[in-house]
C-alpha positions in Angstrom: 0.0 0.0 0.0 1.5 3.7 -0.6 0.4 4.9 2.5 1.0 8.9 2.9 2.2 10.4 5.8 -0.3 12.8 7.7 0.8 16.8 8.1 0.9 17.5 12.2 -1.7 19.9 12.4 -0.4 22.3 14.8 -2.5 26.0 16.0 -1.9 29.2 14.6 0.5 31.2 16.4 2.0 28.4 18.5 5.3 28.4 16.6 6.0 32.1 18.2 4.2 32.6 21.1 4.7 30.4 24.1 1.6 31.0 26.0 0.0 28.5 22.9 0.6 25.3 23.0 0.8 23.1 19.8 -2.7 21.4 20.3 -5.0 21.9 16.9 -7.5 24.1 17.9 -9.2 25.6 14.4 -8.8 29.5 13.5 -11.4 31.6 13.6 -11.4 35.3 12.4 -12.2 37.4 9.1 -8.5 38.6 9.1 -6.7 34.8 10.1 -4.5 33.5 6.5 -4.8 30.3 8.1 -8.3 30.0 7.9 -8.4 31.7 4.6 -5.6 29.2 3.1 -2.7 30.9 2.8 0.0 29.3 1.2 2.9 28.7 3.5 0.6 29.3 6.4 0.4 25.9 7.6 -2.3 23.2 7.0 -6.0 22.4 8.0 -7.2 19.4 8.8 -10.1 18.1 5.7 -11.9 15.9 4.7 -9.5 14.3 2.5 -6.8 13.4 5.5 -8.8 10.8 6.7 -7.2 7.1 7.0 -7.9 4.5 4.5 -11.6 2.6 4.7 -9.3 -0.5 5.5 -7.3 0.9 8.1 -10.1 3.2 10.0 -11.1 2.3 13.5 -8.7 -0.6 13.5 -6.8 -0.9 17.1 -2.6 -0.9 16.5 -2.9 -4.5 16.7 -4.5 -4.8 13.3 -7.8 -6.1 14.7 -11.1 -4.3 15.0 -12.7 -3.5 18.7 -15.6 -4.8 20.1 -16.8 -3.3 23.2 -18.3 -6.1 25.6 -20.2 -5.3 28.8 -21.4 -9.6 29.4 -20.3 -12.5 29.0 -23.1 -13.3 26.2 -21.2 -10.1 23.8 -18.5 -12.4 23.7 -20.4 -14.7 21.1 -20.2 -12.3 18.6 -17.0 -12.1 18.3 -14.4 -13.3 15.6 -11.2 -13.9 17.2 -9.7 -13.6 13.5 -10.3 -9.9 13.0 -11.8 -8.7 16.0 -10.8 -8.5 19.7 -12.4 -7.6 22.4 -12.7 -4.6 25.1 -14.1 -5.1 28.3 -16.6 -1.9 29.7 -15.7 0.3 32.4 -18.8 -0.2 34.0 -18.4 -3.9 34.2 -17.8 -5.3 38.1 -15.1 -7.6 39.2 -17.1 -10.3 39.5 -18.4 -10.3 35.6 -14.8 -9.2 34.5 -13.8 -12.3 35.7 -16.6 -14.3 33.8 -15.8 -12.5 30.9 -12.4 -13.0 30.6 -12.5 -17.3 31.8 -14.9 -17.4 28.9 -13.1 -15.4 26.4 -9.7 -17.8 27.2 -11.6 -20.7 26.5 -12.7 -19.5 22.8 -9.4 -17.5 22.8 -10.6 -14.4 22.5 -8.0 -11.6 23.1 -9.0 -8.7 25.6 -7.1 -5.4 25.3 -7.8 -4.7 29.0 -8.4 -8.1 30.5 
């Protein structure tokens, strides 16, 4: 795949002034070049920086994530492309049952 690098995308102003840190935050303002495009301003984020259909919402690991709150979520998973994450909300107790059932139809857990 020719896979592009991303611009960082970094606020206006916050390569001279210190008091602005290098967080995006998008310009606003009739008189800002950034938000008119200015060449050699820097860049905006758009529409057409997004990640690859294939590659969006995919954890680092390569596989998809499925949220899972009971041990019944765990059936619908496919331990091929997806794996699993376990709720906040979710007890000790369940957590437990969730993740002795997800080891016997090996099922990874990113927070097990």
């Amino acid at each position: 795949m020719n896979e592009r690098k991303k611009p960082k995308f970094y606020r206006q102003g916050s390569n001279y002034l210190k008091r602005i840190k290098d967080k995006w935050k998008k310009p606003r303002g009739r008189d800002s070049k950034l938000m008119r495009k200015h060449k050699g301003k820097g860049r905006m984020p758009n529409v057409g920086f997004g990640s690859k259909r294939g590659t969006r919402f995919k954890h680092p690991s390569g596989l998809f994530e499925v949220m899972v709150s009971n041990v019944d979520d765990l059936a619908n998973i496919d331990p091929k492309t997806q794996t699993g994450r376990i709720s906040a909300t979710v007890g000790k107790k369940k957590k437990a049952e969730i993740v002795k059932k997800a080891k016997e139809l090996k099922i990874k857990l990113l927070n097990a």
